[in-house]
C-alpha positions in Angstrom: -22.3 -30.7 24.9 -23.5 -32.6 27.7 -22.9 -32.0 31.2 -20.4 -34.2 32.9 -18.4 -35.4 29.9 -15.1 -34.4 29.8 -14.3 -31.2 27.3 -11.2 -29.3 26.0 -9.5 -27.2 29.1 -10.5 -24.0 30.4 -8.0 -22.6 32.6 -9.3 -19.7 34.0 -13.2 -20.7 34.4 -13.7 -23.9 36.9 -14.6 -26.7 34.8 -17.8 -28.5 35.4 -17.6 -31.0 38.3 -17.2 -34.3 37.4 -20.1 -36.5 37.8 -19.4 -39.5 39.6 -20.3 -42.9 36.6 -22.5 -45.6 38.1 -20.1 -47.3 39.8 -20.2 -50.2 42.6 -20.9 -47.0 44.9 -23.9 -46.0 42.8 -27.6 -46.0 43.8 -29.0 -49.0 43.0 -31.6 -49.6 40.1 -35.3 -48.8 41.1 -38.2 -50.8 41.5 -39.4 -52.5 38.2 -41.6 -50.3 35.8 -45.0 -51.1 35.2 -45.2 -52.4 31.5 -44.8 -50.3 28.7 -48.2 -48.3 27.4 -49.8 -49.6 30.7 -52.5 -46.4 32.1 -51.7 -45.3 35.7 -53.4 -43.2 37.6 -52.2 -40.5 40.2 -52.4 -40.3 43.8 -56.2 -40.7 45.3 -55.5 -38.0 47.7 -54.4 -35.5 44.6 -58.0 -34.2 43.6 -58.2 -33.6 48.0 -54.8 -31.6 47.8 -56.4 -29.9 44.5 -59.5 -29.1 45.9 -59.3 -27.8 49.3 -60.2 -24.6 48.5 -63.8 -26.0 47.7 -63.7 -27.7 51.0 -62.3 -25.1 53.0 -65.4 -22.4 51.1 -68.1 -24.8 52.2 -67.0 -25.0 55.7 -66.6 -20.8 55.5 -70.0 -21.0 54.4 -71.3 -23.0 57.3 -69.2 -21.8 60.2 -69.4 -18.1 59.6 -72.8 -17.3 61.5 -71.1 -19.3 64.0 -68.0 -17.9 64.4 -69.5 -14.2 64.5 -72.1 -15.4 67.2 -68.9 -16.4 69.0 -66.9 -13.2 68.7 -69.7 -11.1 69.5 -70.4 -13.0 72.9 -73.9 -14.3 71.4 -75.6 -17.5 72.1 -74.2 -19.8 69.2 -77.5 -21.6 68.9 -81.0 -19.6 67.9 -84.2 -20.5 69.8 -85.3 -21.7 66.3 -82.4 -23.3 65.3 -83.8 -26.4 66.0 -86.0 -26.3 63.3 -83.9 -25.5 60.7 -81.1 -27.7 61.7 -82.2 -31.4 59.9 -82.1 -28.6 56.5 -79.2 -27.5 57.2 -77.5 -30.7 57.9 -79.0 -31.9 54.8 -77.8 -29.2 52.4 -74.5 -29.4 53.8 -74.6 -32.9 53.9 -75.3 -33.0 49.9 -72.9 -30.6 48.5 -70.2 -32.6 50.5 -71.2 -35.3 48.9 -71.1 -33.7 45.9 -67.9 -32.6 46.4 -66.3 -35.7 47.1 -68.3 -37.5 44.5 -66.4 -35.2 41.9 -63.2 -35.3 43.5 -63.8 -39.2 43.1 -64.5 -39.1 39.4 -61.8 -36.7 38.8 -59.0 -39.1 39.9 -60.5 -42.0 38.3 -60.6 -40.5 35.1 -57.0 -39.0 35.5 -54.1 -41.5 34.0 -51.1 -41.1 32.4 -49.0 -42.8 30.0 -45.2 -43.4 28.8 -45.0 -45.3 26.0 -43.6 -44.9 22.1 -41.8 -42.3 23.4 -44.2 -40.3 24.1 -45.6 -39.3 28.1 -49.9 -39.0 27.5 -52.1 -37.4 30.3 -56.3 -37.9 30.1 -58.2 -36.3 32.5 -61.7 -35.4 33.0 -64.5 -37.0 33.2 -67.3 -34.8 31.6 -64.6 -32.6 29.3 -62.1 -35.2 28.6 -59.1 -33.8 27.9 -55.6 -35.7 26.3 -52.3 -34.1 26.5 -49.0 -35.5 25.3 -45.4 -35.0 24.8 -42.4 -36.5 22.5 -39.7 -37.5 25.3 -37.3 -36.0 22.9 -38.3 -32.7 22.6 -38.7 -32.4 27.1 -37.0 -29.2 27.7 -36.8 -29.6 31.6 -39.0 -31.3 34.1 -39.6 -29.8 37.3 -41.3 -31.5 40.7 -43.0 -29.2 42.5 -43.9 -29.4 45.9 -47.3 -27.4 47.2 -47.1 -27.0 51.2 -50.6 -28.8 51.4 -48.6 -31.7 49.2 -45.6 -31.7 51.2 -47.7 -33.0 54.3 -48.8 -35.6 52.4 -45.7 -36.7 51.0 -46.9 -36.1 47.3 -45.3 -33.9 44.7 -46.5 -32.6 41.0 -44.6 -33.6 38.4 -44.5 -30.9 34.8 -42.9 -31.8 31.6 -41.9 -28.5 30.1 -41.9 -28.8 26.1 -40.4 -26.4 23.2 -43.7 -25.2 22.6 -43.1 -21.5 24.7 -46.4 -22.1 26.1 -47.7 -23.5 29.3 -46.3 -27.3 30.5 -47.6 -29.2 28.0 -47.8 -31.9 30.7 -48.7 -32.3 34.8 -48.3 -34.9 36.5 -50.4 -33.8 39.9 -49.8 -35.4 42.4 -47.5 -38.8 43.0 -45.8 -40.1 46.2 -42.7 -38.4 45.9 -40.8 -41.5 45.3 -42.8 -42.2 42.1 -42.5 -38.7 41.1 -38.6 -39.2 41.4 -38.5 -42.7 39.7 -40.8 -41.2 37.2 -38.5 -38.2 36.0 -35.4 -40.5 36.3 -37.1 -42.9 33.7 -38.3 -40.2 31.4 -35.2 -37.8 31.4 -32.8 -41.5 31.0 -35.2 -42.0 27.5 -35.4 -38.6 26.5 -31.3 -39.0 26.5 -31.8 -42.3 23.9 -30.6 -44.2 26.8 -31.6 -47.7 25.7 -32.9 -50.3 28.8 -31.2 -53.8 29.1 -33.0 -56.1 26.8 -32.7 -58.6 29.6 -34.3 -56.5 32.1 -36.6 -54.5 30.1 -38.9 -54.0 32.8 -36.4 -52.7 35.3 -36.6 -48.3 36.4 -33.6 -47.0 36.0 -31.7 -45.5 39.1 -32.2 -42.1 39.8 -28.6 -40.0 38.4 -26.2 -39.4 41.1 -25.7 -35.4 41.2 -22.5 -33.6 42.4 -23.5 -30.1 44.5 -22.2 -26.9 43.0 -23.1 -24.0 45.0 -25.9 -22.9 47.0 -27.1 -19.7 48.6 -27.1 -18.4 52.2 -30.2 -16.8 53.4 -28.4 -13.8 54.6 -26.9 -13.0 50.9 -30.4 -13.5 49.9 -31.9 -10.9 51.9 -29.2 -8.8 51.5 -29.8 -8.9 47.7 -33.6 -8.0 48.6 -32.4 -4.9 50.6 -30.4 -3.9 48.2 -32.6 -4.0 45.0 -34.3 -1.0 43.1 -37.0 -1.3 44.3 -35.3 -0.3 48.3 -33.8 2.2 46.4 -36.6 4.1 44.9 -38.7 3.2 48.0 -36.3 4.9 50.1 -35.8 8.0 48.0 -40.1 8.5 48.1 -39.3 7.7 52.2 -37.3 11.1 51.8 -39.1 13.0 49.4 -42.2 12.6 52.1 -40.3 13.6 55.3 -39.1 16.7 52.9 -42.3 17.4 51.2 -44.2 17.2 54.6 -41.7 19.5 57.1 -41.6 22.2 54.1 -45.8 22.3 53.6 -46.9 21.3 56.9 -49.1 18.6 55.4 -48.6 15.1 56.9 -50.4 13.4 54.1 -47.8 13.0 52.3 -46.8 9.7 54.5 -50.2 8.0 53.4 -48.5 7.9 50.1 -46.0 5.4 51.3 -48.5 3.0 52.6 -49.5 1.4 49.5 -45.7 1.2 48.6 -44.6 0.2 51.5 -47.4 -2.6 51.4 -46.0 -3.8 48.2 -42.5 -4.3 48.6 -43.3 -6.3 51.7 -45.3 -8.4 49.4 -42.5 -8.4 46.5 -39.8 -9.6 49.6 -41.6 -12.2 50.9 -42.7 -13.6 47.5 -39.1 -13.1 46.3 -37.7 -14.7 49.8 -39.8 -17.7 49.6 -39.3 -18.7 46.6 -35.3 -17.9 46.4 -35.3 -19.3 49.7 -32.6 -22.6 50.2 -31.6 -22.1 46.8 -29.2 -24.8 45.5 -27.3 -26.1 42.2 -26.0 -29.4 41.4 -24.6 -31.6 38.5 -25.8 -34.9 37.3 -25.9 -36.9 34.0 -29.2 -35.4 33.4 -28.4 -32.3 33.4 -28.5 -29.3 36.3 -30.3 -29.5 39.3 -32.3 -26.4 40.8 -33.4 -26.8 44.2 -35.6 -24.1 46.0 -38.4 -22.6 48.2 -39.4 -22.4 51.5 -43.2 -23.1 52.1 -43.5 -23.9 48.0 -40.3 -26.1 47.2 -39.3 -26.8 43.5 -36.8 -29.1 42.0 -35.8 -28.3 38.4 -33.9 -30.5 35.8 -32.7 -29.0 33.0 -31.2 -31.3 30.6 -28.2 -30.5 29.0 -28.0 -28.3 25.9 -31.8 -27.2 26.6 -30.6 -23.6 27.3 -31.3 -21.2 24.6 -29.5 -17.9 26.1 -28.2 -16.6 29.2 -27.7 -13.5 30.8 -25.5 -12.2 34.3 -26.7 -8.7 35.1 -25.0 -6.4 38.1 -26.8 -3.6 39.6 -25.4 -0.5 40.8 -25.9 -1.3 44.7 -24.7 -4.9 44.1 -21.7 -3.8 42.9 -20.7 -3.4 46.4 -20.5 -6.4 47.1 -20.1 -8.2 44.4 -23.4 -9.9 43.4 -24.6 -11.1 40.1 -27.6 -12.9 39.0 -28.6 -15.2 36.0 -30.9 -15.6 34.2 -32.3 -17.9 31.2 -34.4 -18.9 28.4 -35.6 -22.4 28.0 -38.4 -23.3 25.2 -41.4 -24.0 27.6 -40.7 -21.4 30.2 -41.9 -18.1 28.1 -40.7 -15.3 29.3 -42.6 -13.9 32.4 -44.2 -15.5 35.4 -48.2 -14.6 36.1 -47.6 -11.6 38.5 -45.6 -9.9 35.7 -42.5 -10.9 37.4 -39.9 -12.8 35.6 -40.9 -16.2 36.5 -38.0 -18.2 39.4 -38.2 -20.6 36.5 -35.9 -19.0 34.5 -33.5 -17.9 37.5 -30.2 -19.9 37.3 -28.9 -17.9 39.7 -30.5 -15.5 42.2 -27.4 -13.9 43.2 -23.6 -14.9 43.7 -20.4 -14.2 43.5 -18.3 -14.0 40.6 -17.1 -17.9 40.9 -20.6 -19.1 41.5 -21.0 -17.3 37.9 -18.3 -19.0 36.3 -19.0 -22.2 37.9 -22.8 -22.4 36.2 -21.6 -20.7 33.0 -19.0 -23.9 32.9 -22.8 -25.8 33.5 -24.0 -24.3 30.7 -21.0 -23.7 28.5 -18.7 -26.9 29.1 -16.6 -25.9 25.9 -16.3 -22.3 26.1 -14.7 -22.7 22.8 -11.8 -20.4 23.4 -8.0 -21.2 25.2 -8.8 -18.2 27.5 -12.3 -18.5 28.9 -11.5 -16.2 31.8 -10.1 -13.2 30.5 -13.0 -13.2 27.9 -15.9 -13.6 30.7 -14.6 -11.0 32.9 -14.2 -8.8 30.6 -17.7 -9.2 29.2 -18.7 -8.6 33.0 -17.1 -5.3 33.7 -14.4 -4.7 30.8 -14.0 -1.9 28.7 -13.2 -0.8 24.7 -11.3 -3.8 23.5 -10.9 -5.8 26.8 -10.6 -9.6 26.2 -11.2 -9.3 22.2 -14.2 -7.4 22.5 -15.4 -5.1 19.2 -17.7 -1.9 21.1 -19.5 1.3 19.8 -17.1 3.7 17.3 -16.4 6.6 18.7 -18.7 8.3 16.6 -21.3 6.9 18.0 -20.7 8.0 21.9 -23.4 10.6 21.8 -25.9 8.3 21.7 -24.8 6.9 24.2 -21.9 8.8 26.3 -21.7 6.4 29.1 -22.2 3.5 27.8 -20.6 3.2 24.1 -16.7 2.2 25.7 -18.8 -0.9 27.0 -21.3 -1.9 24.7 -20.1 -4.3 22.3 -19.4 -8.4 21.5 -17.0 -10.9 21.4 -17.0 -14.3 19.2 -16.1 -17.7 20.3 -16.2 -21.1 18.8 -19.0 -22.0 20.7 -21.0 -18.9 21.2 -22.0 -15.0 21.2 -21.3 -12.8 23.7 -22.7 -9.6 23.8 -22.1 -6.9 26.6 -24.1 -3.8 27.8 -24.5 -1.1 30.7 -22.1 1.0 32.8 -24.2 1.3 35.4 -26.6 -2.1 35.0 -23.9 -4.1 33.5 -25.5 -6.9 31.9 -23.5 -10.0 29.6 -25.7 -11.9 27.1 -24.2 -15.6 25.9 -26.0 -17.3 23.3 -24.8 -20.7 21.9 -24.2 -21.0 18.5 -26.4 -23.4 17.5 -29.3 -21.0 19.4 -29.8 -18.7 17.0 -33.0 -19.2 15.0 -32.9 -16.1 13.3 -31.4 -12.4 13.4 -32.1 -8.9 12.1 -30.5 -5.8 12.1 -32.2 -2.1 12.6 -31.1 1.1 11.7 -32.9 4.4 11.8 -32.8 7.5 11.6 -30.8 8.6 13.7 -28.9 5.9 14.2 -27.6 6.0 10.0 -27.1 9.7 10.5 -24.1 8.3 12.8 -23.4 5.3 11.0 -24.6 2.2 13.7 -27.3 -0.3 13.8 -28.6 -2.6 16.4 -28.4 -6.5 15.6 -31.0 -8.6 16.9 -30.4 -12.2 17.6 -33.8 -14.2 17.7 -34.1 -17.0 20.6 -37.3 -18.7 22.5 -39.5 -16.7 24.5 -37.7 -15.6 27.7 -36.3 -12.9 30.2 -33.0 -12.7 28.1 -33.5 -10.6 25.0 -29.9 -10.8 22.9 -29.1 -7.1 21.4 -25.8 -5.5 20.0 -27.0 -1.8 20.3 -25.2 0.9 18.5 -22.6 -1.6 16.6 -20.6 0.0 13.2 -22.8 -0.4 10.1 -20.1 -2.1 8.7 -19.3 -4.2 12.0 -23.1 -5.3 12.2 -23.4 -6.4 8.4 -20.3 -8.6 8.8 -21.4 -10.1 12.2 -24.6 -10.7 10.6 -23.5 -13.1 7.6 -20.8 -14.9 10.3 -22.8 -15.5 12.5 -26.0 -16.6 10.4 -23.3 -19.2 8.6 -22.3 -20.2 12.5 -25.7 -20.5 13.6 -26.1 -23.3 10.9 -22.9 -25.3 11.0 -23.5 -25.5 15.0 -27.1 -27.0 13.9 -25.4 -29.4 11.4 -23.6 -31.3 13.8 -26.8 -31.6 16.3 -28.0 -34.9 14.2 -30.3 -35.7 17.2 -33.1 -34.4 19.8 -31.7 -37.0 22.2 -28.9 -35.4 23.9 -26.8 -38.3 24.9 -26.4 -39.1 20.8 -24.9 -35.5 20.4 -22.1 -36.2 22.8 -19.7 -37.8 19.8 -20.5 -34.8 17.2 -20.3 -32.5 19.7 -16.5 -32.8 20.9 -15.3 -32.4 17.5 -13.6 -28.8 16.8 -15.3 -26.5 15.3 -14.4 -24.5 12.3 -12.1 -22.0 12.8 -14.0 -19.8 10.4 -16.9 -19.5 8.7 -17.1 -20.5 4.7 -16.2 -17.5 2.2 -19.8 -16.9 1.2 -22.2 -17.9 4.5 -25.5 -19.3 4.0 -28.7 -18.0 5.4 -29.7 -18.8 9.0 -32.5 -21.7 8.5 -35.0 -22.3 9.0 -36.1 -19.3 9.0 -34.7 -16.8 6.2 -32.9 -13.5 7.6 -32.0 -10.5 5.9 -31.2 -6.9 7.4 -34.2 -4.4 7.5 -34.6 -0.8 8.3 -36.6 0.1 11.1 -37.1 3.2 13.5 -35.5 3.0 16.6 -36.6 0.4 19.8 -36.0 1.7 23.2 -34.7 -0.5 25.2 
């Protein structure tokens, strides 16, 4: 279901702003493309931007003696300096060169490509190296702003792909005009949206967007201060101060230093990247803006989001915060620092109708007449609230606190799946984004009669699990929703998200055929397996 087209009502959930159609009022059509399967090349200052480090390391290399000299009130040039000056002009002379010669070479063998819908990248010039992806299959594209790039006006430019690896594609770096143009023209081809035969060399404009929420920089650091990692930072604060007045021994403080150290480095990181934060709607899909020194603009088309998950914490409880979080093929599932990656943030932390509002993003057709009641109580419900099926009561010593809340709820459109009375966490996964499931029992878990279903999506920071179900109530939500999964594939007849628009808005099945079918394409079947912590 794409963003922006009108669905079936949801009463209690606030619907997806309407985006304005191009209109007399509408941004006018860009500059004219350069022709079809024509190479381009990026920005000459992009291997500069790329390469400072290099540039800043030779001048380190150069200036140190000097700088020293300076700060220990030395002379800053030898009595034999003079000597050795025309060799040390000359060295650094050369490998300047020799930097800038390969800087040269690099941008001259860098050029890109969109044609056949495909977008092709070459670059280097002693390795050559081509990469490529189908328009089609674009997951999101993101435009990325370094602060080095930002004072030049240039952005970088990735083409995330359903490949759950790195960007198959980067684009680095283009005035940030071009990169705009650029993303407008692949995302409106990527959507099947054929060009006027009359103008067939004409960019298309940029989509209009519609703003749907942002988030204030005092809610941010609020959400910083109130985060687990205060919490247990604190409590080791205490345990010090304790440790230290009972046994006299004041090293026991040293022992904060190092943790102190790092969640100064965990705020900032978290600050300036969640920094400006901001969500809109466009015909494209959603719009992610953020960062401080770093800034990032996401688009992620419609229908490209495999699972989501809102999670509470205890602390944020207080004031009622929630965050989201997602899984898009391309994005994997943690950033490099172990962290998960901003990337897959939807929402770093709002209110409950910020949460409704981007589920309605993600969710247009909620696929039930009462949306509301079901979210909330997937949020903070218990037992049977809003249709849910939980743990039997058989079951509530493995898990005493948490077996009145950990259960699912079915809708036309998607799985819901609840968990946590402390860290309250609800899982949504469409459909039509399950590739495969399993369910595990062991032995512990048959000696009470529940299993654990697993529903299997792309490589991400939401992990879809029904712990501690009925044996019984596990099977049979096995075989409905395997036979969902595939009749919400059926009526996706195209990559090309704009063609699923007319299949789409057709009703779906009020239940599932008498004998369900097997998940394709890969084949499913329940298994026995020892028990997964989670």
């Amino acid at each position: 279901m794409t963003a922006g087209v009108p669905e079936r009502g949801a009463p209690d959930v606030p619907a997806a702003p309407d985006v304005p159609a191009a209109a007399p009022g509408a941004p006018a059509p860009g500059p004219a493309l350069a022709p079809d399967g024509e190479w381009l090349r990026v920005h000459p200052a992009s291997p500069f931007v790329r390469g400072w480090v290099a540039l800043a390391a030779i001048g380190y290399f150069f200036g140190r003696d000097i700088f020293e000299r300076l700060l220990q009130g030395r002379p800053l040039v030898e009595e034999d300096f003079a000597g050795r000056a025309p060799w040390l002009v000359a060295g650094g002379g050369i490998m300047l060169v020799l930097a800038v010669l390969g800087f040269i070479l690099t941008w001259y063998f860098t050029k890109y490509q969109v044609s056949e819908g495909y977008v092709r990248v070459n670059s280097g010039f002693l390795f050559r190296q081509q990469r490529q992806a189908r328009l089609d299959r674009v997951q999101a594209i993101d435009i990325v702003q370094p602060l080095l790039a930002r004072i030049f006006g240039l952005a970088e430019l990735k083409f995330e792909v359903a490949d759950a690896g790195e960007s198959a594609v980067k684009l680095a770096y283009l005035r940030m005009d071009d990169a705009r143009q650029l993303r407008a023209t692949i995302l409106a081809r990527a959507a099947g949206i054929v060009p006027d035969p009359a103008r067939p060399q004409e960019a298309p404009p940029e989509a209009p967007e519609h703003p749907v929420l942002s988030v204030p920089p005092s809610r941010l650091v609020g959400s910083l201060l109130l985060s687990e990692q205060s919490f247990f930072v604190v409590v080791g604060g205490i345990a010090s101060v304790i440790l230290s007045a009972v046994t006299d021994n004041q090293g026991f403080y040293f022992y904060l230093i190092p943790a102190a150290l790092g969640l100064a480095a965990a705020y900032w990181g978290s600050f300036n990247k969640g920094y400006n934060f901001t969500a809109a709607i466009s015909p494209d899909g959603i719009r992610l803006r953020y960062g401080l020194l770093d800034t990032q603009a996401q688009t992620l088309p419609p229908g490209r989001i495999q699972a989501l998950s809102v999670t509470q914490s205890p602390l944020w409880r207080i004031f009622g915060w929630y965050r989201i979080q997602v899984n898009v093929a391309g994005y994997g599932a943690v950033g490099s620092n172990g962290e998960a990656s901003p990337r897959t943030t939807l929402l770093p932390v709002g209110k409950l109708p910020d949460v409704m509002s981007m589920i309605a993003l993600v969710l247009p057709d909620p696929g039930t007449p009462e949306p509301g009641r079901i979210f909330a109580a997937g949020l903070s419900g218990l037992d049977s609230d809003g249709g849910f099926v939980t743990t039997p009561r058989r079951g509530r010593f493995l898990a005493p606190l948490g077996w009145r809340r950990n259960g699912f709820a079915v809708t036309g459109t998607a799985l819901l799946i609840r968990s946590g009375r402390w860290w309250r966490q609800l899982v949504m996964v469409p459909h039509q984004r399950t590739q495969s499931l399993a369910v595990h029992q062991g032995p512990i878990a048959r000696r009470f009669g529940v299993a654990d279903l697993v529903l299997h999506t792309t490589a991400g920071p939401v992990s879809p699990r029904l712990t501690q179900a009925g044996v019984d109530q596990a099977r049979a939500l096995f075989d409905e929703q395997a036979a969902r999964a595939r009749l919400a594939r059926k009526r996706q007849t195209s990559e090309q998200w704009l063609a699923q628009v007319a299949p789409v808005a057709d009703p779906a099945p009020e239940a599932p055929p008498a004998e369900p079918p097997v998940v394709e394409p890969v084949e499913t079947s329940p298994q026995q397996e020892g028990p997964r912590r989670g």
